[in-house]
Every structure is written in C-alpha cells, then in structure tokens.
One Martini backbone bead per residue (centre of mass of N, CA, C, O) as a GRO file, in nm:
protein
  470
    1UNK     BB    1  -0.688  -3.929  -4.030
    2UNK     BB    2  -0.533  -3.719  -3.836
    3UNK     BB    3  -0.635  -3.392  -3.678
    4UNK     BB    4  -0.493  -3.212  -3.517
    5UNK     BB    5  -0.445  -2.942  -3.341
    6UNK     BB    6  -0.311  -2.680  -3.236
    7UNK     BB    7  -0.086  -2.524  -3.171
    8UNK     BB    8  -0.054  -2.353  -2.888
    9UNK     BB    9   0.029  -2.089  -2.718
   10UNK     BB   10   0.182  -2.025  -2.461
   11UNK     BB   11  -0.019  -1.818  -2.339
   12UNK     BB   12  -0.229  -2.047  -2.371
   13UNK     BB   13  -0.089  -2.252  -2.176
   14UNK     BB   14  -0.041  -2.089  -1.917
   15UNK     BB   15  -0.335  -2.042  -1.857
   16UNK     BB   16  -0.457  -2.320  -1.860
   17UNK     BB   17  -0.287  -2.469  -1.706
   18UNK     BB   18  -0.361  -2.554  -1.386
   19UNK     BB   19  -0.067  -2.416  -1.229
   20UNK     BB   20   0.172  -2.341  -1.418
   21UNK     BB   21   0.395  -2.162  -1.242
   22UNK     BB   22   0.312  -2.297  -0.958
   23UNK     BB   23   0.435  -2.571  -1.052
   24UNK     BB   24   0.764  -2.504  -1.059
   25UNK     BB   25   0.724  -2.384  -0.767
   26UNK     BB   26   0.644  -2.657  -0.586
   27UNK     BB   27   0.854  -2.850  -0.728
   28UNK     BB   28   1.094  -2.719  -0.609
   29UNK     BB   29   1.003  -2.725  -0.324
   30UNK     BB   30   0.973  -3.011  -0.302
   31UNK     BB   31   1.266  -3.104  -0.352
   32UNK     BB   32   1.401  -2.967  -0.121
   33UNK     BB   33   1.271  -3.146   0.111
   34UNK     BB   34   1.338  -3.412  -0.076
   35UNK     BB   35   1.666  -3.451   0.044
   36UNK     BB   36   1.728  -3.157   0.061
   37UNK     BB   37   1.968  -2.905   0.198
   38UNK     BB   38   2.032  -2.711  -0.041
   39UNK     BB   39   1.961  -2.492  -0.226
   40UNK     BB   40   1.987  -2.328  -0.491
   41UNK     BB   41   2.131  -2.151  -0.696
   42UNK     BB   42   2.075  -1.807  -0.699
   43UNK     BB   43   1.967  -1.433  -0.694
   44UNK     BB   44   1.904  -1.438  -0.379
   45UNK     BB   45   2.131  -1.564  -0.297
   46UNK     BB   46   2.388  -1.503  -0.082
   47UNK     BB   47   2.621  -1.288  -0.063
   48UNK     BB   48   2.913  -1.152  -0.027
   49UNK     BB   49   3.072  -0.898   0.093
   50UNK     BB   50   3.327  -0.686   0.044
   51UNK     BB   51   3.344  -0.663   0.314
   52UNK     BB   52   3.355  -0.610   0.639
   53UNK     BB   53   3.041  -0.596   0.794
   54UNK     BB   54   2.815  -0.464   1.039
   55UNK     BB   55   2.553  -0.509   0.890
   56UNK     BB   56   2.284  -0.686   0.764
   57UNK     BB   57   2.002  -0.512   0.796
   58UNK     BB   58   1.713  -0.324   0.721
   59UNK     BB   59   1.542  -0.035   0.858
   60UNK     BB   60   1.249   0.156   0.750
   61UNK     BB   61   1.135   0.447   0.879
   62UNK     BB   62   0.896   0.615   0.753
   63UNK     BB   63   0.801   0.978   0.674
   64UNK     BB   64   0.530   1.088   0.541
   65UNK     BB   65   0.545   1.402   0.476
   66UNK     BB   66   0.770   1.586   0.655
   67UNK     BB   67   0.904   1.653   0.884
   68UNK     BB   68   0.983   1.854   1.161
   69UNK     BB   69   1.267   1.927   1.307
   70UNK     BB   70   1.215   2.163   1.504
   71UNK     BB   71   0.973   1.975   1.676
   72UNK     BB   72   1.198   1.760   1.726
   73UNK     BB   73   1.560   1.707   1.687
   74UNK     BB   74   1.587   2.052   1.648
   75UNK     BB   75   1.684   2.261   1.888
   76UNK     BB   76   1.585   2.660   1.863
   77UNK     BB   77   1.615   2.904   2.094
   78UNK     BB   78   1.629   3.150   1.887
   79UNK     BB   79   1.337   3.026   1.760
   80UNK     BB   80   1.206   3.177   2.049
   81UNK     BB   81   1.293   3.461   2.028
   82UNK     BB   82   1.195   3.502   1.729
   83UNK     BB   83   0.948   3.549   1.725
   84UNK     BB   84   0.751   3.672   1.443
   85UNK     BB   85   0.958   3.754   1.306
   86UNK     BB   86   1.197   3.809   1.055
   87UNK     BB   87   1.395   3.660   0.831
   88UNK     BB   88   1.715   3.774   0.851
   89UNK     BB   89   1.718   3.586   0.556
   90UNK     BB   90   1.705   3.444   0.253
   91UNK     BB   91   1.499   3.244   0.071
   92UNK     BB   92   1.430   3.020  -0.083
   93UNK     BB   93   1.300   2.981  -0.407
   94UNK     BB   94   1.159   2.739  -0.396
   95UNK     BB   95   0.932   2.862  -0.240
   96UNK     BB   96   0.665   3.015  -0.080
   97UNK     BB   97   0.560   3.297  -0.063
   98UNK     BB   98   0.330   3.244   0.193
   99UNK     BB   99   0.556   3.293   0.390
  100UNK     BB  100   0.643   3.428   0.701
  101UNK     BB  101   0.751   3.414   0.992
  102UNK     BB  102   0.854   3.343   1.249
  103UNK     BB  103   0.794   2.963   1.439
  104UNK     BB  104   0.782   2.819   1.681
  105UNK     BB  105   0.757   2.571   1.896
  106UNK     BB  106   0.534   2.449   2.062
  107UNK     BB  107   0.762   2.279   2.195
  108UNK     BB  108   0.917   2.110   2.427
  109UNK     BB  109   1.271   2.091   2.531
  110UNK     BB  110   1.495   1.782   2.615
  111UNK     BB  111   1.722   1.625   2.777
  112UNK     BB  112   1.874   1.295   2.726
  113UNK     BB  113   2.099   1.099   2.853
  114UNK     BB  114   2.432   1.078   2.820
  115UNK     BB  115   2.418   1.285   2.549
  116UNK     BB  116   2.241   1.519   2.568
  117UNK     BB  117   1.965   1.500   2.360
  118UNK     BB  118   1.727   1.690   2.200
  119UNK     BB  119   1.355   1.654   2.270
  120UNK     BB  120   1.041   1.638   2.225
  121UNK     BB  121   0.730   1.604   2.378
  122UNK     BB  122   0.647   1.374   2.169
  123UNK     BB  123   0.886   1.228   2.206
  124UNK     BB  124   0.868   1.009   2.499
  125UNK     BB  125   1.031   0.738   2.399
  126UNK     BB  126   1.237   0.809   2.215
  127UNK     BB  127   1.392   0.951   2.436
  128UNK     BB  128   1.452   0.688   2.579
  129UNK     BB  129   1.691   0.605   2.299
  130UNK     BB  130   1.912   0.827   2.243
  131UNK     BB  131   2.183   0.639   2.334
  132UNK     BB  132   2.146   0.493   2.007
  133UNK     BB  133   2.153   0.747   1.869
  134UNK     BB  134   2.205   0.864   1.552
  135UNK     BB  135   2.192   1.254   1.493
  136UNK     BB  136   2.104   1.398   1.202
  137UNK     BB  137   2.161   1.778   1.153
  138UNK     BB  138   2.232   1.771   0.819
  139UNK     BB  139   2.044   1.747   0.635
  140UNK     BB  140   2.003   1.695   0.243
  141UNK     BB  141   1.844   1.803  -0.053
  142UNK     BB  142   1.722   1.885  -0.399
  143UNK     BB  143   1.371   1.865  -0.338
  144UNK     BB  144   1.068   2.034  -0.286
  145UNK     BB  145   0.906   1.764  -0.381
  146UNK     BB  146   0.745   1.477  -0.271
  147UNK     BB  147   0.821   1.311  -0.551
  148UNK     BB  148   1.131   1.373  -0.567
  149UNK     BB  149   1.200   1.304  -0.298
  150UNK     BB  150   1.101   1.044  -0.241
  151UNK     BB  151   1.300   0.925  -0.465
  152UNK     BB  152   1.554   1.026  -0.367
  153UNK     BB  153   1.580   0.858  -0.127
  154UNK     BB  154   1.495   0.567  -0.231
  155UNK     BB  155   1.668   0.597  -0.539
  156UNK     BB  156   1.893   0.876  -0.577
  157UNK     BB  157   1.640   1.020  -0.765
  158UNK     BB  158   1.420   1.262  -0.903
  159UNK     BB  159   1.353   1.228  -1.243
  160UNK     BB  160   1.399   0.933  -1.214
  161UNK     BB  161   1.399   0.599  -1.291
  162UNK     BB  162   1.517   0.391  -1.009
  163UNK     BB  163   1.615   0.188  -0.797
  164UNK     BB  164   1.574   0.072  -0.517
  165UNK     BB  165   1.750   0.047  -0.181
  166UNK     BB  166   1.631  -0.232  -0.174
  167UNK     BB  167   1.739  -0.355  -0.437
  168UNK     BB  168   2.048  -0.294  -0.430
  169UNK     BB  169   2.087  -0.465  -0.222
  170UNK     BB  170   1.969  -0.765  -0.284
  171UNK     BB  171   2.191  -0.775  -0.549
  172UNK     BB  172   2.430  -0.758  -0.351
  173UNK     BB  173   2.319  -0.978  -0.097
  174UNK     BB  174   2.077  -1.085  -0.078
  175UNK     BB  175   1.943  -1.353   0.106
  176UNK     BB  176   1.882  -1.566   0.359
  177UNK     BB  177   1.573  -1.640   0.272
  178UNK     BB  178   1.448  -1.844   0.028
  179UNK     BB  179   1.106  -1.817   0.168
  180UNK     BB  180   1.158  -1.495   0.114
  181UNK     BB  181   1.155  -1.170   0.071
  182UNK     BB  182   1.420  -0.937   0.064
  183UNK     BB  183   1.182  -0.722   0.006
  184UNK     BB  184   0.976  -0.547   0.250
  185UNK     BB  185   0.669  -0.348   0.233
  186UNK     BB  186   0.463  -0.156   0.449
  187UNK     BB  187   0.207   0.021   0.334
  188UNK     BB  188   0.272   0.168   0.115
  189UNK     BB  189   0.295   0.434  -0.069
  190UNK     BB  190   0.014   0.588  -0.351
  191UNK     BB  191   0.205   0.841  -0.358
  192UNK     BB  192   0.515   1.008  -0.475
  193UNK     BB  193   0.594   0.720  -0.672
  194UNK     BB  194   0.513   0.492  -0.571
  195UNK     BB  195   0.658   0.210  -0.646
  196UNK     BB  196   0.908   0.306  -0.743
  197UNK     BB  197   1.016   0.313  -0.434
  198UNK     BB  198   1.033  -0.012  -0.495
  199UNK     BB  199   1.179  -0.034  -0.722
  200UNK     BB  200   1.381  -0.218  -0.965
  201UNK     BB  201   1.366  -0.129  -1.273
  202UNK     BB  202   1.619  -0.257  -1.416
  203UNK     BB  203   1.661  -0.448  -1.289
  204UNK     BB  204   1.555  -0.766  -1.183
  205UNK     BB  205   1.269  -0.818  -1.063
  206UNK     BB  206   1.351  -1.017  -0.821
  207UNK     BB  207   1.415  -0.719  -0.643
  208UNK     BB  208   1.184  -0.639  -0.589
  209UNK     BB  209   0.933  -0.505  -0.371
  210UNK     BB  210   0.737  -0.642  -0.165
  211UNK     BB  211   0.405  -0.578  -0.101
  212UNK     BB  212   0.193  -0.488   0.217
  213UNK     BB  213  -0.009  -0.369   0.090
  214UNK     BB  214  -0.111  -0.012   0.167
  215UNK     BB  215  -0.197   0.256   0.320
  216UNK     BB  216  -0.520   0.172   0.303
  217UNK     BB  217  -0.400  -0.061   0.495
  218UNK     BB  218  -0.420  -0.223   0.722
  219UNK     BB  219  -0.177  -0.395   0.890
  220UNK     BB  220  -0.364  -0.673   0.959
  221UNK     BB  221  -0.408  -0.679   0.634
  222UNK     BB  222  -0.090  -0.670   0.525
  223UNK     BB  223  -0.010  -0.949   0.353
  224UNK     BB  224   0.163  -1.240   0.189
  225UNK     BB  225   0.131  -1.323  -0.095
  226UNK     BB  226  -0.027  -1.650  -0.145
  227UNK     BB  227  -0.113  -1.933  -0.278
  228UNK     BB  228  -0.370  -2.175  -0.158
  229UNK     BB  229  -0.437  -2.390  -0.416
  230UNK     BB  230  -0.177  -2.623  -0.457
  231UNK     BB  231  -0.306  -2.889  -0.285
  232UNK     BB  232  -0.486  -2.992  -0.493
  233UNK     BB  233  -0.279  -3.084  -0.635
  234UNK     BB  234  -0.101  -3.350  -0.721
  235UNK     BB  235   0.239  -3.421  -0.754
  236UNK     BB  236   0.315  -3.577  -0.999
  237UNK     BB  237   0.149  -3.371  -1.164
  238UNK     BB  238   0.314  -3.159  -1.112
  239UNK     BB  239   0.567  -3.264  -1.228
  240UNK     BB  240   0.457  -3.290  -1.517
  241UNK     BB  241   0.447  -3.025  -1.579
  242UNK     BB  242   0.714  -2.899  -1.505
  243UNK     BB  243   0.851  -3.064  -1.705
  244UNK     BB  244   0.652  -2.945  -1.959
  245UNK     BB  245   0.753  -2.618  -1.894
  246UNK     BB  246   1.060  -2.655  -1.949
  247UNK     BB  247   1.030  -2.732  -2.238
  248UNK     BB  248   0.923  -2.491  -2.338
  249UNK     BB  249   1.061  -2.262  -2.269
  250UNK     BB  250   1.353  -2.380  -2.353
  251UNK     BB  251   1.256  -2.332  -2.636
  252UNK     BB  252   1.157  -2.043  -2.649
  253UNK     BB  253   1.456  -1.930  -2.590
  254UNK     BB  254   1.582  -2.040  -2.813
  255UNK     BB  255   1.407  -1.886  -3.035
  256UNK     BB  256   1.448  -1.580  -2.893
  257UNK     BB  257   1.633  -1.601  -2.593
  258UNK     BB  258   1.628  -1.389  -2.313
  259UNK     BB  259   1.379  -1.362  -2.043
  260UNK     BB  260   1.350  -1.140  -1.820
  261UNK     BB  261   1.043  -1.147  -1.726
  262UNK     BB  262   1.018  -1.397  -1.729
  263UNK     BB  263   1.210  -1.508  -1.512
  264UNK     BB  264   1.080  -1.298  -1.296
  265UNK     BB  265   0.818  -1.454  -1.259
  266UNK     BB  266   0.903  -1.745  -1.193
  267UNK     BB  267   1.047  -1.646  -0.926
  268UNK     BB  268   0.783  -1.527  -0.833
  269UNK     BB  269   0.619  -1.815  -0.807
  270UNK     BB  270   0.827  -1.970  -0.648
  271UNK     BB  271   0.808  -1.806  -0.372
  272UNK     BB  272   0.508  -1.809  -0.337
  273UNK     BB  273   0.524  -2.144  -0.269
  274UNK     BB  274   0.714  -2.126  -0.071
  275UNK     BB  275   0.573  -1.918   0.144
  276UNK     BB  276   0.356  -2.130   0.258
  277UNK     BB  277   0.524  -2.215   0.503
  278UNK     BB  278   0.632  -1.904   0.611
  279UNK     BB  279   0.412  -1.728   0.635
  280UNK     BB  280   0.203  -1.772   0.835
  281UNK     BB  281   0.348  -1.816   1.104
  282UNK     BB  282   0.484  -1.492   1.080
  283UNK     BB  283   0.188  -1.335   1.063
  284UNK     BB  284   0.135  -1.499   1.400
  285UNK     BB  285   0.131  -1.314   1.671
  286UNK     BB  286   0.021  -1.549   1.902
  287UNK     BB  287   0.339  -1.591   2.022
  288UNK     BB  288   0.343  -1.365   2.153
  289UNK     BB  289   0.316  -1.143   2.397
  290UNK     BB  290   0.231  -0.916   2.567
  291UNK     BB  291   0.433  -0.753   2.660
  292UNK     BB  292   0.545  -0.728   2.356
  293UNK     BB  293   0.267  -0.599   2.216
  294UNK     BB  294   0.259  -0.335   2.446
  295UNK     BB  295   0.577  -0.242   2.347
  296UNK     BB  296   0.406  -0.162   2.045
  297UNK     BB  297   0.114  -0.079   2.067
  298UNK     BB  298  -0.091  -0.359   1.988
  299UNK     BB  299  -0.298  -0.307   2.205
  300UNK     BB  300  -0.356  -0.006   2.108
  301UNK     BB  301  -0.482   0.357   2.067
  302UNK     BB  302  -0.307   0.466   1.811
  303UNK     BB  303  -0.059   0.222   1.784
  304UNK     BB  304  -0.182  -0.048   1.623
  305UNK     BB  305  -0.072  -0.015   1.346
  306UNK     BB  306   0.246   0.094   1.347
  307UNK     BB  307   0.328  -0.156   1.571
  308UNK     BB  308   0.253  -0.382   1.349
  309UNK     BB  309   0.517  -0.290   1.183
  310UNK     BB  310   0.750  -0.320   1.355
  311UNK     BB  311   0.723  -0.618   1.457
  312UNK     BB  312   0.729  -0.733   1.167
  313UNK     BB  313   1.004  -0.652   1.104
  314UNK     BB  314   1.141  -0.831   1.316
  315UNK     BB  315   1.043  -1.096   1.229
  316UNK     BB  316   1.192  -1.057   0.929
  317UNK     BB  317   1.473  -1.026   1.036
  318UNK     BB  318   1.469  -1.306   1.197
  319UNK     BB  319   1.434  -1.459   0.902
  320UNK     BB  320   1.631  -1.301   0.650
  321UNK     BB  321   1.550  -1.015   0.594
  322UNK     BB  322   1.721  -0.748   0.442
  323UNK     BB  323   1.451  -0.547   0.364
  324UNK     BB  324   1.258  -0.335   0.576
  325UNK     BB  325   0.957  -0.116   0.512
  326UNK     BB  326   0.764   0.156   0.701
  327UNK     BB  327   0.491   0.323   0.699
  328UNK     BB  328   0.383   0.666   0.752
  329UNK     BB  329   0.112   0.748   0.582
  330UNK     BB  330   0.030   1.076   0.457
  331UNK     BB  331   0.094   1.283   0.759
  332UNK     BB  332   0.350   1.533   0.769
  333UNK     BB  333   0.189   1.766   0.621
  334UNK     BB  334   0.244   2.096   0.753
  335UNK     BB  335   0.060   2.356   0.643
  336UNK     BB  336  -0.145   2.279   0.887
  337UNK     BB  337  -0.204   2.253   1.223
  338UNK     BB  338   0.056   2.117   1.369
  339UNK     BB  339  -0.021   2.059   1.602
  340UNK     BB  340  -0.193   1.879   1.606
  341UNK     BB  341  -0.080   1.687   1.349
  342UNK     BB  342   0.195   1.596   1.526
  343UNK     BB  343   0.107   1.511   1.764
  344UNK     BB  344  -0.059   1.238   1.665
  345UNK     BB  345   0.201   1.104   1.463
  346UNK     BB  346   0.356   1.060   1.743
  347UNK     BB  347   0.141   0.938   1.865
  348UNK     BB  348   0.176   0.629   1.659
  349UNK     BB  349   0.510   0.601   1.660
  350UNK     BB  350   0.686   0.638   1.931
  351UNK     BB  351   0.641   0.407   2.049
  352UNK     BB  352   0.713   0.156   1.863
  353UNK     BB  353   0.975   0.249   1.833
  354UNK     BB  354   1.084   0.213   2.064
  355UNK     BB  355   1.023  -0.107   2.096
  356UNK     BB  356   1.189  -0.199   1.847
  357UNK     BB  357   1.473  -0.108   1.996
  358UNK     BB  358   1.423  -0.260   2.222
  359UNK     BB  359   1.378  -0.530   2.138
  360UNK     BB  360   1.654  -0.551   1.946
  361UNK     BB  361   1.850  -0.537   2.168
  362UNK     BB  362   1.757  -0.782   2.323
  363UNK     BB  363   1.785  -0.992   2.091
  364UNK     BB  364   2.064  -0.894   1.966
  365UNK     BB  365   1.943  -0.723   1.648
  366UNK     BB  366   2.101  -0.413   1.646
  367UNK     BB  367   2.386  -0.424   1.566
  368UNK     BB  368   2.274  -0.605   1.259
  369UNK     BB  369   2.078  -0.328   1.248
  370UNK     BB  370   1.989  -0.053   1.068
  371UNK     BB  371   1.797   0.222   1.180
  372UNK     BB  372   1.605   0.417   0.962
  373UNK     BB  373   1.490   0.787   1.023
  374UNK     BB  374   1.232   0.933   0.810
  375UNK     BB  375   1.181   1.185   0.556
  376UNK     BB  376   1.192   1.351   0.233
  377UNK     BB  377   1.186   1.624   0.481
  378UNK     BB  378   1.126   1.928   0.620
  379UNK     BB  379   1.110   2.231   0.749
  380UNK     BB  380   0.983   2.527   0.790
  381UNK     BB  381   1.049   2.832   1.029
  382UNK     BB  382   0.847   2.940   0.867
  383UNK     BB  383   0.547   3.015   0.838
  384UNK     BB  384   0.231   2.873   0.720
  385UNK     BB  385   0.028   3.080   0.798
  386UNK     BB  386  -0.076   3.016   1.146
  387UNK     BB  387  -0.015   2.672   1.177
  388UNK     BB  388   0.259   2.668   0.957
  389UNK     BB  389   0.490   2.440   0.703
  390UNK     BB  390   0.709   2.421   0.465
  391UNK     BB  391   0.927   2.293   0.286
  392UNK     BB  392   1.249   2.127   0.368
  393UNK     BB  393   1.562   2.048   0.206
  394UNK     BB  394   1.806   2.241   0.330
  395UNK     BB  395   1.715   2.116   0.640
  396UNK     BB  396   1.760   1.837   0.828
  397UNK     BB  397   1.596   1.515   1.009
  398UNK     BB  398   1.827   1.204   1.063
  399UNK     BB  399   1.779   0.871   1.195
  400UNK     BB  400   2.004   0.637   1.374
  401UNK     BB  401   2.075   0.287   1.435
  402UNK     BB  402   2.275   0.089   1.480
  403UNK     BB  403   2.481  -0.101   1.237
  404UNK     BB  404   2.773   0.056   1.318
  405UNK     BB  405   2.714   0.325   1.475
  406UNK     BB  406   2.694   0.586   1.662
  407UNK     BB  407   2.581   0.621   1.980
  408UNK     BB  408   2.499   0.905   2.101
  409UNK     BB  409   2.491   1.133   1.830
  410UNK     BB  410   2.504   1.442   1.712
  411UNK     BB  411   2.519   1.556   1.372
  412UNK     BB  412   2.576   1.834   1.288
  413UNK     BB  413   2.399   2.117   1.152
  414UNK     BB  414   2.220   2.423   1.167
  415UNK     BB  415   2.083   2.719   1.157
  416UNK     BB  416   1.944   2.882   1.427
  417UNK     BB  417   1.652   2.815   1.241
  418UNK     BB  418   1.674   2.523   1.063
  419UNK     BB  419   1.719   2.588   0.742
  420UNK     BB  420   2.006   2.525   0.725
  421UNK     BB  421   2.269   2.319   0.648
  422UNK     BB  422   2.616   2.421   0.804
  423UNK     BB  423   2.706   2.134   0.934
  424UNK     BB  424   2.794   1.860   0.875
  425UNK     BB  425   2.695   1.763   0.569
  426UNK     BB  426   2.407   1.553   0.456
  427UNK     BB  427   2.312   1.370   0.209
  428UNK     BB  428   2.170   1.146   0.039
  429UNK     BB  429   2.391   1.002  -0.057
  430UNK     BB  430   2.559   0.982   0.167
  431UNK     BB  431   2.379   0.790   0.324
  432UNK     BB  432   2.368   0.558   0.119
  433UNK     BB  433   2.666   0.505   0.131
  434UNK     BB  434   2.694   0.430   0.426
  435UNK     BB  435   2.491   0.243   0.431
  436UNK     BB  436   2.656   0.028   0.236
  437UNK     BB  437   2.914   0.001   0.411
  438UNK     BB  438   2.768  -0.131   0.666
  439UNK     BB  439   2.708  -0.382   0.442
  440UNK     BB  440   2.974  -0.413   0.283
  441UNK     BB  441   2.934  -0.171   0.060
  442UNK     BB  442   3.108  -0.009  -0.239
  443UNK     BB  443   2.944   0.203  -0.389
  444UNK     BB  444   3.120   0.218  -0.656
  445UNK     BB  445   3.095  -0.092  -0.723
  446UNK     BB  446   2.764  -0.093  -0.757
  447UNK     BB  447   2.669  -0.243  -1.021
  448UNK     BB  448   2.440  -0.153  -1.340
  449UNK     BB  449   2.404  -0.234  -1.666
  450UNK     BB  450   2.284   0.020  -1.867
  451UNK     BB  451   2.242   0.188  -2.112
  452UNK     BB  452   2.562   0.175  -2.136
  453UNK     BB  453   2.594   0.202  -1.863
  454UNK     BB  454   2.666   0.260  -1.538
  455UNK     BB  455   2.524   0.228  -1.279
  456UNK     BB  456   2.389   0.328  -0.899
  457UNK     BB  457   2.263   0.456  -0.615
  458UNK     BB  458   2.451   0.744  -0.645
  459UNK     BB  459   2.626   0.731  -0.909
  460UNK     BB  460   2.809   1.041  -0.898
  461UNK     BB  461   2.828   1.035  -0.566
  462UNK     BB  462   2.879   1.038  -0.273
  463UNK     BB  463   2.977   0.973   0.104
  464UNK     BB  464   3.116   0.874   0.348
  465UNK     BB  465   3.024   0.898   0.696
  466UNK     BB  466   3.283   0.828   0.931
  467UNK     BB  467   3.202   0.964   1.192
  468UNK     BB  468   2.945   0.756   1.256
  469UNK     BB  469   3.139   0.546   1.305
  470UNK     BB  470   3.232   0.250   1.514
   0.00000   0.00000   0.00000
C-alpha cells in the first residue's frame, strides 16, 4: 500500500506552487493576446457615467501641508495696510494661542492674463496659466490638523477610515487600460494617514491606489512594481498551473463561501503581470524630447523630482489611468520660515505645473482632464513667531482646470485678511460632489453597502457647484 503524502493547506500550496498566483495571472495575460480581442469583463473594466461626463481622469497635484492663501493667489491689500496690527476680530477657538498680530505676504502680487487674477510672485509660471484655472478662494474644511485634514480631503472623513476619491472613482467608472492601474499615487505621504489616504477601506480592494514609491523616494526611483521573473517559466507549465489553482480555489470558496481578499490579491498579481508588458515603456521618458522634459523643469534643479512626477501623471492618462496623484510631501508647513521655505517649495513645483497646464492642452487632454491643486488646508493671516503661520481650515485657495470648469476665474473669497470663507464657500464635501458630477457622476447615487448602510464620497453632505461648471 502506498503511503501518499498529506493533502497541503491551501497556504502552503500557494507559497510553494512555483508561480502561485503569478501563473493565473500570466496565463490569463496569455489567453488575451492570443486570438483574444478584448479583455473579460472585470471590476475594472470601464463602465458608463451616469450622465455626459466633462471629464475622463483626474490629476490631483497635493501641496501637503497647507500652503498659505494669501501668500499664493489670495491677495489681500488690507492686510499689508494693518501689519503688525492686533486681528480686528476674535481667533477661531481651534487654533494656538501662541499666534500674534496680522502678517503681510512678504511677496508682491500682481495680476495677470485676461482673468486679471492676482497672483503671488512665487509663482511666476503657473502665473502665466491663470485664464486656465478656476481659483476657489473660499474653500474651507473641519478639521485642524494635518492627520484630520488630510484625510478629510482625499476621503471625504476626518475621523474615520473611509475609500479615497481615487477608489471611489474607479469604483464608479472603471478604467480604460486594463493593463495599469486605475489609481496612482506618485511618491505618496507616509505621515497623516499614510496609506489610508488611497485606500480603498471597505470597498473591494481592487480599488485601491497603486503607490509608486513614496514620499522619500525620488521620482526617477518610484516606479511601478511588477514581477519580472515570469519569462522563466515555459507557458504550458503556467497554464497548468493555472488550471490546478482554479480548481483548487474553486472547491475552497465552495466550502468556505466568497472570499472578497483572495479575489482582490488574485486581481492584484493578475494586473502585476499584465503591467509588465505595458509598464517598462511607459516609465522610460527617453522617448520625450528635450523640449518637453525642459517644458516639465526634468532637465534641471531644483524642478527634476517633482517635474518628473507631473510628466509621469500626463503619460499615465494618455494610457487611460483614471486619477494619478502627485505628491510635493511633507513641505508646506511654515510655523517658521515661511519666506524661506515657501519661496523654495514654489520654485520645486512652479515650473512643472505649469508645464503640465501647457502639454494637457498641446496633446488636447485639458479638456478632458481634470486637475486639481492644493493642500490639506491653508494658513493663518496672523503671524505664528517672527515668520510663520499657523493652520487655517476656515478659509483657504484651491485651485482647478480643465475637465469641464470655466476657465479663468476666480470664485468665492475670504474676508479681508484670508482668515474665514465669506462669500461663495465651497467646503470639501462640495469639491468631492463637483469632482464627481464633471466625471458624469451623481455623488448622491454612488453608493457602497457596508456594515448596514449605504456609504458615498460624500456621505450626508456636498453640494455640486454649478457656478463654476462650463
């Protein structure tokens, strides 16, 4: 009688399998090119906007930690009449006592284009793009603090963990290139909810934001992980492999039921090794000319990390990624220094920004592009020290283009020095709803049962904001 081994635990089969679930998704890599004309429906396959959609994808540039407003294009002359001077009016309660008397911008501000929207002397390229943007100066959010905020922007929650609006997308309409990821984040923050920031939470996690390195990684290192050692095996071996771990998993969800983690890693190793076809080409800019890597400040100091994150983002949605984010991580922060360090944080993203504004409507994907810049929120008219400011949500500057807003204007305001939205206030809620409805989505409609209830980007909240709609 034959002694036959013990049947191995699934862990252990897929640990040891030669491939695992590289081999499912090789061969399925495989099966598309070979007589296959299109792809299976997936969960990222593209699905329709509920209505005309302006925009296909979002580019989403991040100032994380909070520019200040009134040093960039919130200009205000009265608070160059009262420097020095104590605030008029009483403090929000959230803030630090150790905050003294109103701050002029140590910079000059001049208007520009025929918007004639004031902008700071910081920004001398992205200046020259204003009759592009649609500048919010009546934003405001919740929450003071940097872990709060920021979550509260990218995920629509401060205190909770909740799907990024990167998730919440692809959820909603898919992906055009089903050999990348729907979601990239580019050099993401690992401070003030790290990951959390592109999570998918509840939803299914094929959804979730791909990160391409992160914060301390430069941008020429942060590239798209994929297997590259697929090629060793012969393909009949994947393919029975392939056959052997469908049945086997097949018979466990048979006894166990749906397991929504294994189907999101199986999706996972599946695009890993799809991407390895479409992801080397994609990330050697060598195919650029000088003109355009010049155009993006990739050629030079001190514009090459973040100038490289910006090409990159054009590159991935002329591939059909649905929202890249680019991070300028951890650097917006001035309790101290502020001419310093905001004068350098400036001059790092001027240039590339502006260089993207111009490749999207050269190659004729502004229109139908979305982006969106700004940070977690903005800062304080009154001094913190000798030459800082401290957080301010009650009334801050983001700014859009393209994707279907009007172009070249400014929208809402603060009251005299920058401190509170006064007029046409636009909160995060309401940003989120806008995003969504210029992609043909009503935030209202997009929903995801969890844990008894219907959740949303939104949530209870958000108003779109037609005024700004082309």
């Amino acid at each position: 009688m034959f002694n036959f081994p013990p049947r191995p635990s699934r862990r252990e089969l897929l640990r040891t399998t030669a491939c695992g679930f590289g081999s499912l998704a090789l061969a399925d890599l495989l099966s598309r090119t070979v007589g296959a004309t299109e792809p299976p429906p997936g969960p990222l396959s593209p699905k329709p906007p509920q209505f005309a959609a302006k925009a296909k994808q979002v580019i989403f540039l991040f100032m994380h930690g909070g520019p200040s407003q009134i040093d960039t294009f919130d200009y205000k002359p009265q608070l160059e009449k009262d420097h020095g001077k104590p605030l008029p009016f009483d403090k929000p309660r959230v803030f630090s006592a150790s905050t003294g008397n109103l701050l002029k911008s140590p910079w000059s501000f001049q208007q520009y284009g025929e918007s004639g929207a004031w902008v700071s002397e910081i920004f001398p390229h992205v200046a020259t793009q204003v009759d592009k943007l649609c500048i919010l100066n009546g934003m405001h959010g919740s929450n003071s603090r940097h872990g709060g905020a920021l979550l509260e922007l990218h995920t629509g929650s401060d205190t909770f963990v909740r799907p990024s609006m990167g998730s919440w997308i692809n959820y909603g309409l898919g992906t055009e290139n089903q050999d990348l990821p729907g979601f990239i984040t580019i050099c993401p923050t690992l401070t003030h909810g790290g990951v959390n920031a592109y999570s998918s939470a509840f939803l299914p996690a094929v959804y979730q934001g791909t990160p391409l390195g992160n914060a301390s990684t430069p941008s020429d290192q942060a590239s798209i992980p994929f297997i590259s050692s697929a090629d060793q095996t012969p393909r009949d071996l994947q393919r029975k492999e392939l056959d052997f771990l469908r049945r086997f998993n097949t018979a466990h969800m048979d006894e166990t039921g749906p397991d929504s983690n294994l189907e999101g890693r199986i999706n996972a190793f599946e695009l890993a090794f799809r991407m390895q076809s479409a992801a080397p080409s994609l990330q050697d800019i060598s195919d650029e000319t000088e003109a355009t890597l010049a155009m993006y400040g990739v050629d030079q100091e001190p514009t090459r990390n973040f100038g490289r994150q910006c090409l990159m983002a054009r590159r991935f949605i002329e591939r059909g990624v649905r929202f890249v984010q680019c991070t300028h991580s951890y650097k917006w922060d001035q309790h101290s220094g502020l001419k310093a360090d905001h004068s350098k944080n400036a001059r790092e993203v001027d240039l590339p920004i502006a260089g993207l504004l111009t490749d999207l409507a050269a190659r004729g994907l502004l229109n139908e592009t979305l982006v969106l810049w700004g940070g977690e929120f903005g800062r304080t008219p009154v001094a913190q020290g000798d030459d800082g400011r401290d957080h301010n949500p009650q009334g801050y500057t983001m700014w859009l283009a393209g994707g279907g807003v009007k172009p070249g204007i400014q929208y809402g305001a603060t009251d005299d020095y920058g401190y509170f939205a006064v007029q046409d206030k636009v909160h995060v809620h309401d940003l989120h709803a806008t995003m969504l409805h210029l992609l043909g989505i009503d935030h209202l409609k997009l929903t995801y049962k969890y844990a008894g209830r219907d959740f949303r980007l939104t949530d209870v909240y958000g108003e779109v904001v037609h005024d700004i709609l082309a």
